[in-house]
PAZAPA-4460 file (N, C-alpha, C; in steps of 0.05 Angstrom, whole numbers, plus 32768, in hexadecimal, padded with zeros to 4 digits):
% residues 87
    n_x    n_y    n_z   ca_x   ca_y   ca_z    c_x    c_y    c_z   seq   type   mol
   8011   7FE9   8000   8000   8000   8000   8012   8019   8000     1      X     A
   800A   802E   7FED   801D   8049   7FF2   8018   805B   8008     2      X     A
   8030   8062   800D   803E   8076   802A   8019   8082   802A     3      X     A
   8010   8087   8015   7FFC   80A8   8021   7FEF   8096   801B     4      X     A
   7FD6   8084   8018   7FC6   8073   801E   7FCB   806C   8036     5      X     A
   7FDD   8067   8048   7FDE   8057   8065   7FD9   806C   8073     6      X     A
   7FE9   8089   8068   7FE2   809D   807C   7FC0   80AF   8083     7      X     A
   7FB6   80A3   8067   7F9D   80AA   8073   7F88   8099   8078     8      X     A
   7F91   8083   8070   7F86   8070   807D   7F8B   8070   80A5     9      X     A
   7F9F   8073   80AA   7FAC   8081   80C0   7F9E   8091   80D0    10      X     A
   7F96   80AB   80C2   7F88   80B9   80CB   7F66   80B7   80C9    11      X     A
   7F5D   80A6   80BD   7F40   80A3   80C0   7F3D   808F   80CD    12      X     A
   7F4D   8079   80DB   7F51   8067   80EC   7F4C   8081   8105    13      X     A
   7F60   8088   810C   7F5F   809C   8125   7F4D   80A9   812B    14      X     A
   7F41   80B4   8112   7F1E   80CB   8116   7F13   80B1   811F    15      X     A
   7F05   809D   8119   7EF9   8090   811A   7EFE   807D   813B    16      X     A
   7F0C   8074   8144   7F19   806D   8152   7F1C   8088   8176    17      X     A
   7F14   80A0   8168   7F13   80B3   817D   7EFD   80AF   818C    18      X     A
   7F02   80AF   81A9   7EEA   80B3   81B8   7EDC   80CC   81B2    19      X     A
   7EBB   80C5   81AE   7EA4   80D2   81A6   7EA6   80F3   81CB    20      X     A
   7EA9   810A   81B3   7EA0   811C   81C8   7E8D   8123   81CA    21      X     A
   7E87   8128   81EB   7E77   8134   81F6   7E6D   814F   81E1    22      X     A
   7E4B   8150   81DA   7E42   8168   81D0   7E3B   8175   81E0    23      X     A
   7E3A   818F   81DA   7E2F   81AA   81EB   7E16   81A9   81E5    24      X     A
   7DFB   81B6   81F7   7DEB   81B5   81EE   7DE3   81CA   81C9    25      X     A
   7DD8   81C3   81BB   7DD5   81D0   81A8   7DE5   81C7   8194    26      X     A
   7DF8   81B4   8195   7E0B   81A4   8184   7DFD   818B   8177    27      X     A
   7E00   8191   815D   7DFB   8177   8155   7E09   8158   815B    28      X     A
   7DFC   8141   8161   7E03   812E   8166   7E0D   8122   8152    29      X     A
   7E24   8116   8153   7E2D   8106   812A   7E1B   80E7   812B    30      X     A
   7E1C   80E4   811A   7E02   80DD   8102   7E0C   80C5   810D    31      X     A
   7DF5   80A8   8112   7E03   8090   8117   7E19   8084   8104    32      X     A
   7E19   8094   80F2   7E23   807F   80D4   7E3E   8086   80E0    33      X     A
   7E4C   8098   80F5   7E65   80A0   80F8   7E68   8084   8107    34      X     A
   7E5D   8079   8120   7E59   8060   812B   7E5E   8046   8119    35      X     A
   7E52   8043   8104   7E4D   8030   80F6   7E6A   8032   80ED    36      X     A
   7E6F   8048   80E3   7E8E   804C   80D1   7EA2   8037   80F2    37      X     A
   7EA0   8044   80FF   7EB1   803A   8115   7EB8   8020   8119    38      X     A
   7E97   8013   811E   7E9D   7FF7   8119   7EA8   7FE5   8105    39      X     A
   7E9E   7FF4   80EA   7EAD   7FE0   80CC   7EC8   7FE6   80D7    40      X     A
   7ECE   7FFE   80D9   7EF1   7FFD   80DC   7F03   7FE8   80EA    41      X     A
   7EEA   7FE6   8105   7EFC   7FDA   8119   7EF5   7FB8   810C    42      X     A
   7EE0   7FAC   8106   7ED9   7F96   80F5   7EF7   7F96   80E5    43      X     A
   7EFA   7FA6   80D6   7F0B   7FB0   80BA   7F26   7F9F   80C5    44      X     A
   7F2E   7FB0   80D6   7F48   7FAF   80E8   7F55   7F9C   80F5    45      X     A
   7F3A   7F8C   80FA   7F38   7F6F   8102   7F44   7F59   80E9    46      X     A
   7F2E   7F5A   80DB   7F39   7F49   80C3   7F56   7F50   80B7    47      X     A
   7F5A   7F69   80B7   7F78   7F6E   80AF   7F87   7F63   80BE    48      X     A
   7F8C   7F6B   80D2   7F9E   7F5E   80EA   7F95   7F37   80EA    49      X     A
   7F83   7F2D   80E4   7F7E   7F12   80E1   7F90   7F0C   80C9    50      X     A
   7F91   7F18   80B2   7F99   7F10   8097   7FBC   7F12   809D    51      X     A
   7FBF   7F2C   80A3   7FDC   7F2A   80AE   7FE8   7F0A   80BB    52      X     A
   7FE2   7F0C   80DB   7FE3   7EF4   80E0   7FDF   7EDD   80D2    53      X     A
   7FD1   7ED3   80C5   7FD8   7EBA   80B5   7FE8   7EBE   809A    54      X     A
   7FE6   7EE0   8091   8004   7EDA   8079   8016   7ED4   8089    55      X     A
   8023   7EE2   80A3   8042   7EDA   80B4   803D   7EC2   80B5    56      X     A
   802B   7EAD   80C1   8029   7E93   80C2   802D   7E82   80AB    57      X     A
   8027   7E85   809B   8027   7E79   8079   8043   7E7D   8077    58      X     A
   804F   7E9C   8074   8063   7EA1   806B   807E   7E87   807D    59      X     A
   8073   7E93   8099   808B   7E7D   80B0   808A   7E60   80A4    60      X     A
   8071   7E55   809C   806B   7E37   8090   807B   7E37   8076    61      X     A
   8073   7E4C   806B   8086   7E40   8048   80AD   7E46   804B    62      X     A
   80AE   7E5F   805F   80CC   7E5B   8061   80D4   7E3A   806A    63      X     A
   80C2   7E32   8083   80D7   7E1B   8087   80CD   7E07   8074    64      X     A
   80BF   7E03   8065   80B7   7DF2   8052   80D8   7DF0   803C    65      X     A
   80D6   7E0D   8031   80F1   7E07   801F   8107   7E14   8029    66      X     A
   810A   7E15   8053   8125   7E0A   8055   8127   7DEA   805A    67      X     A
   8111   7DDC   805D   8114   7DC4   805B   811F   7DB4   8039    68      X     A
   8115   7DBE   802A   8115   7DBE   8011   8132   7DBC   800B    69      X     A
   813D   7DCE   8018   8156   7DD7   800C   816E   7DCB   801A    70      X     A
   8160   7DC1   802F   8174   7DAF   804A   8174   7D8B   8036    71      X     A
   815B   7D83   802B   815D   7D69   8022   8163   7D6A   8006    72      X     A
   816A   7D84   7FF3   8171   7D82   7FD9   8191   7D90   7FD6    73      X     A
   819F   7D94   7FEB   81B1   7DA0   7FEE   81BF   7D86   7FE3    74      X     A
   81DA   7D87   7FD8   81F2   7D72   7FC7   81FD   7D6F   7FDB    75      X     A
   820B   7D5D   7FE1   821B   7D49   7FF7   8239   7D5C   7FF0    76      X     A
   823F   7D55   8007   825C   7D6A   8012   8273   7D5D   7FFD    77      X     A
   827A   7D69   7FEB   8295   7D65   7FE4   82AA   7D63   7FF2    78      X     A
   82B8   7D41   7FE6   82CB   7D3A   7FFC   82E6   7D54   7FF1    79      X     A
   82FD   7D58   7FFB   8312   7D65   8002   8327   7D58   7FF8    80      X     A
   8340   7D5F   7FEA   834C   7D4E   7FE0   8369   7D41   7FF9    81      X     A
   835D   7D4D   8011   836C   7D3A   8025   8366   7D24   802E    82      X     A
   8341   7D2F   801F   8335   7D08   8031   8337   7CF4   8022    83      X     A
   8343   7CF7   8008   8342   7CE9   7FF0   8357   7CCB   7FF4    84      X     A
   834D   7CB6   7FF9   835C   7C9B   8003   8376   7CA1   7FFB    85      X     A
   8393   7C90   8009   83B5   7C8E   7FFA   83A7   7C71   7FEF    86      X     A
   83B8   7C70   7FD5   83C0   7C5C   7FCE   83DC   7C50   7FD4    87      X     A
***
């Protein structure tokens, strides 16, 4: 995702995420749909943070998959020409 997409994603996380102030009398009250917004976010936020967690998990599974891979396809140690039998 680019730098300025996160950052305002960033920042409408935080509006949203602010505790609701106290109105004065004569103040309009914000509209439930500001509520509703609140909840998808935090819903939103959830699943993100869910998706995260099982890419790191997948990802930790496929690294050791092909360092296993690479442990049983690796070529046998070349001998040294000191280990090489006398005749």
């Amino acid at each position: 995702m680019p730098a300025r997409q996160a950052r305002v994603l960033d920042r409408v996380g935080a509006l949203l995420r602010a505790p609701a102030r106290d109105t004065a009398p004569g103040e309009p009250t914000p509209p439930p749909a500001i509520e509703d917004l609140r909840e998808r976010v935090q819903r939103l936020e959830a699943m993100v943070e869910g998706l995260q967690d099982a890419l790191y998990r997948h990802a930790r599974h496929e690294d050791a998959r092909i360092g296993e891979l690479q442990r049983r396809t690796a070529p046998p140690p070349v001998a040294t020409p000191d280990a090489r039998p006398r005749s």
